[in-house]
C-alpha positions in Angstrom: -13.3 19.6 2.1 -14.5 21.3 -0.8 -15.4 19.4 -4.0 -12.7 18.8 -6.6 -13.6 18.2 -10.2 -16.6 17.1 -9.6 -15.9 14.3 -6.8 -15.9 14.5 -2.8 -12.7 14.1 -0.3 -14.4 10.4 0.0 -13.2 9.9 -3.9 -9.7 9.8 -2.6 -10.3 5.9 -1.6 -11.9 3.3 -1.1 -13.0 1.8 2.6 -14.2 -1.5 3.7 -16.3 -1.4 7.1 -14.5 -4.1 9.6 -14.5 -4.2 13.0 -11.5 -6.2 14.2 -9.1 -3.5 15.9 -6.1 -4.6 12.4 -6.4 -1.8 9.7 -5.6 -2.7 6.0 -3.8 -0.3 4.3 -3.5 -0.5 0.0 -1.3 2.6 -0.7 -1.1 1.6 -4.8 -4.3 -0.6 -5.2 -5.3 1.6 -8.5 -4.3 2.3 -11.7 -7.0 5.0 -12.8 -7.0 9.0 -12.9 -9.4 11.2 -12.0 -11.2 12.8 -15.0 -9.5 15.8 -16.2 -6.0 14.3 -15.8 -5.9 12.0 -19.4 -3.4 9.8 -19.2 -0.3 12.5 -18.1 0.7 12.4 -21.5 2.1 8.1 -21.3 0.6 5.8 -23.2 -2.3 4.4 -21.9 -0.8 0.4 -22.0 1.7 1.6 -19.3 -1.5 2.0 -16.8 -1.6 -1.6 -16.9 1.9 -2.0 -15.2 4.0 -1.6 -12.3 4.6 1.8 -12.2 0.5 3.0 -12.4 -0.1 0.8 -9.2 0.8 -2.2 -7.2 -0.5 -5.1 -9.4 -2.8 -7.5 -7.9 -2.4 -6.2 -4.2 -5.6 -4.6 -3.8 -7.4 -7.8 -4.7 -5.3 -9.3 -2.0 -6.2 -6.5 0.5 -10.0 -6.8 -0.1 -10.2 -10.6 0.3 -8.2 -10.4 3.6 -10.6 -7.5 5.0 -13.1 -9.8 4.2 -11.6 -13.0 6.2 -10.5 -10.9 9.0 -13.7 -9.2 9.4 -11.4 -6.2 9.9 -11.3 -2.6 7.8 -9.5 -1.4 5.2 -8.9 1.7 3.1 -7.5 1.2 -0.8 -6.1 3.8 -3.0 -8.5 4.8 -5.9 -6.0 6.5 -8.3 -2.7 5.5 -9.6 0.3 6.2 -7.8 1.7 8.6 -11.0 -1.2 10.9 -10.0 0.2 11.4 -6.3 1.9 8.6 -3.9 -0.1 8.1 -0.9 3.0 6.3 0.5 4.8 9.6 0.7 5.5 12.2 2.9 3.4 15.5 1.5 7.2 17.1 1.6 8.7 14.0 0.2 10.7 14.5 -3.2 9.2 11.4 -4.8 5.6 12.4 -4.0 4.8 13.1 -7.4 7.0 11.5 -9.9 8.8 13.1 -12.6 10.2 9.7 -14.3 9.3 6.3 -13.7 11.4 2.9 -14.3 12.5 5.0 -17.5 9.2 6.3 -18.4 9.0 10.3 -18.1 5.4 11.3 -16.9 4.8 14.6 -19.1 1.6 16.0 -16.9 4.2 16.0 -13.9 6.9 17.8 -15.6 7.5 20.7 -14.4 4.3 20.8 -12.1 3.3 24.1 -10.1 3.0 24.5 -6.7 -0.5 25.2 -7.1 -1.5 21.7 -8.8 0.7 19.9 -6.2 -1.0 21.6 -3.2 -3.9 20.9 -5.4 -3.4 17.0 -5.3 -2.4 17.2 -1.9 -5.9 18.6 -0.8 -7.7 16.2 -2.7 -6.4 12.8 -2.7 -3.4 13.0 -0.5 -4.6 14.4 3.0 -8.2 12.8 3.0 -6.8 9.2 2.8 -3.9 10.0 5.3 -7.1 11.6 7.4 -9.1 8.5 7.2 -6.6 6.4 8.4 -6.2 8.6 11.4 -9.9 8.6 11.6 -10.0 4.2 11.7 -7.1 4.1 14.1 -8.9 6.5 17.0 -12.3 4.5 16.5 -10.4 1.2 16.7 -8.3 2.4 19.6 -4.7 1.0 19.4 -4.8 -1.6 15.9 -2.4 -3.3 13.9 -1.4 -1.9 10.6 -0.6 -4.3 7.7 -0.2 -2.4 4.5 0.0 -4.8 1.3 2.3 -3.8 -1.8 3.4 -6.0 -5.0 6.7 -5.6 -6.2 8.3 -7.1 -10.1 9.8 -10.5 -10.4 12.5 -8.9 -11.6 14.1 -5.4 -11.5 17.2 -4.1 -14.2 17.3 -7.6 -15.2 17.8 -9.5 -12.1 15.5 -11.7 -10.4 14.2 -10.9 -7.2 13.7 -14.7 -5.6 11.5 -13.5 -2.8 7.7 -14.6 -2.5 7.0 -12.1 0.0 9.2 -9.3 1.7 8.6 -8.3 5.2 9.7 -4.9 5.4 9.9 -3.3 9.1 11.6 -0.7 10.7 12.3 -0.3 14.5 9.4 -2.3 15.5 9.3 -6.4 14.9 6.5 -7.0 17.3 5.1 -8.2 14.2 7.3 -8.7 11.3 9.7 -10.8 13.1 6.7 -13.5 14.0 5.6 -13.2 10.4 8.4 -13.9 9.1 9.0 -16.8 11.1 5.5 -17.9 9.9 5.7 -18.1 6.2 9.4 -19.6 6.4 7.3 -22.1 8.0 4.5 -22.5 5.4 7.4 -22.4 2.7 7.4 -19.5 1.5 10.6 -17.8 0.2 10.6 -14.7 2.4 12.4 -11.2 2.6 13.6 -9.3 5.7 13.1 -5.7 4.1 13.5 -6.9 0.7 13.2 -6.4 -2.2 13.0 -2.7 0.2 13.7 -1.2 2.9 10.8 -0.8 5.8 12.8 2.5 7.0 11.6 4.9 5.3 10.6 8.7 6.7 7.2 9.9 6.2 5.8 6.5 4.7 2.3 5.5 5.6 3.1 3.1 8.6 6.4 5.8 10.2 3.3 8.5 9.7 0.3 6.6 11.0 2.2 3.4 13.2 5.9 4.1 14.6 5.1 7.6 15.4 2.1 6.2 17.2 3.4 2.8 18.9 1.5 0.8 17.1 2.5 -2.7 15.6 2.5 -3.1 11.9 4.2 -4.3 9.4 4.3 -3.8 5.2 4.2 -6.8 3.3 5.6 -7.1 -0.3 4.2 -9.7 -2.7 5.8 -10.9 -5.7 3.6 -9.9 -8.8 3.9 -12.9 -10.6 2.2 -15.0 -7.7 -1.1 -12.4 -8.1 -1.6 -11.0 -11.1 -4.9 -12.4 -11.9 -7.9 -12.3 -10.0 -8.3 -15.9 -9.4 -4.2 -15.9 -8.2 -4.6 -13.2 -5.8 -7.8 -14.8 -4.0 -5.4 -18.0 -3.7 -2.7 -16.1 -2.0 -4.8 -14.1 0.4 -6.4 -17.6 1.2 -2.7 -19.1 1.9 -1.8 -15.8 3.4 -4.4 -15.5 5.8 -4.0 -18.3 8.4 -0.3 -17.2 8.4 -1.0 -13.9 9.4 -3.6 -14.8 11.5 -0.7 -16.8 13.4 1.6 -14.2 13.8 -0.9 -12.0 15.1 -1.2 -14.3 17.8 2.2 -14.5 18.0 2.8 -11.6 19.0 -0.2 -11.0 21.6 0.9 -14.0 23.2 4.0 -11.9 23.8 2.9 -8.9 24.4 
């Protein structure tokens, strides 16, 4: 692929060399734009929230590549420049309005800048996955998201959501595990795990491989120090559902 404004396809993300066969995905680890962009006309303090990126879950992602020994790839721009955990036809892809905030530089966008966006950030991550999963052969896919303690006013009482779709091989052990460790857990909350043309339906149940997505509350890591401490509880759980499930396989 072609430059684009003065960086290479590789811009698109960031990727941690691992060599266990389980892939780390961090669809919404930034909150940057790529020069040229501004700040889509918001306020530059709104970069530093929930709807730029998924506070404190690339932090997480890094420090579980790094105890796993296993690879991961990590979203380099925010999610309000293009959503990496979107279909390229999804609706959502590029949002218009955000948890009340209207995102000017994607009013009334062209088809030309979204193709644009596409070709430069969108398909080279969705490549490199592909890419990680043929020279690993058949891994596991664990994507990590953050979501807000609370949402419209309510609280959201779930440490971590598990969120799955037709395939538990995974997220039914998990959850079992972090029940275990005391966690307050969510079966597909604070979301649902079924959704169309999402990173794991694109790259894992259209494929046959396990995965899962796991939420974290954003309260638990949203400092550096906080998110190291949660990978480090995290980790042994997850390392015991993954043999969970190959003892079942």
């Amino acid at each position: 692929m072609p430059p684009y404004d003065g960086f290479m396809a590789e811009a698109a993300f960031e990727i941690i060399a691992g060599e266990k066969p389980v892939l780390f995905l961090c669809d919404h680890a930034a909150s940057h734009l790529p020069p040229g962009y501004g700040t889509l006309g918001l306020e530059a303090e709104l970069f530093g929230t929930h709807i730029a990126y998924d506070i404190g879950a690339g932090e997480v992602t890094r420090a579980l590549a790094t105890a796993f020994g296993a690879p991961a790839l990590l979203a380099v721009w925010s999610r309000l420049l293009i959503d990496l955990n979107r279909g390229p036809d999804d609706p959502t892809l590029i949002m218009q309005l955000s948890d009340g905030s209207i995102i000017p530089g994607n009013r009334a966008l062209g088809q030309a800048e979204r193709a644009r966006r596409i070709a430069a950030f969108h398909t080279p991550y969705h490549a490199a996955i592909a890419a990680e999963i043929a020279r690993l052969g058949r891994p596991v896919l664990i994507a990590l998201h953050s979501f807000t303690p609370r949402w419209k006013g309510k609280p959201r009482p779930w440490e971590v959501g598990v969120l799955w779709d037709k395939d538990g091989r995974l997220a039914r052990p998990l959850m079992a595990r972090l029940t275990e460790a005391g966690f307050m857990v969510g079966d597909n909350e604070p979301y649902s795990g079924a959704l169309e043309g999402d990173t794991l339906n694109r790259h894992s149940t259209r494929n046959g491989l396990p995965h899962v997505l796991i939420e974290m509350r954003q309260d638990l890591i949203g400092g550096a120090a906080a998110a190291l401490a949660f990978a480090a509880k995290l980790a042994p759980v997850l390392a015991a559902a993954l043999a969970d499930m190959d003892a079942v396989a």
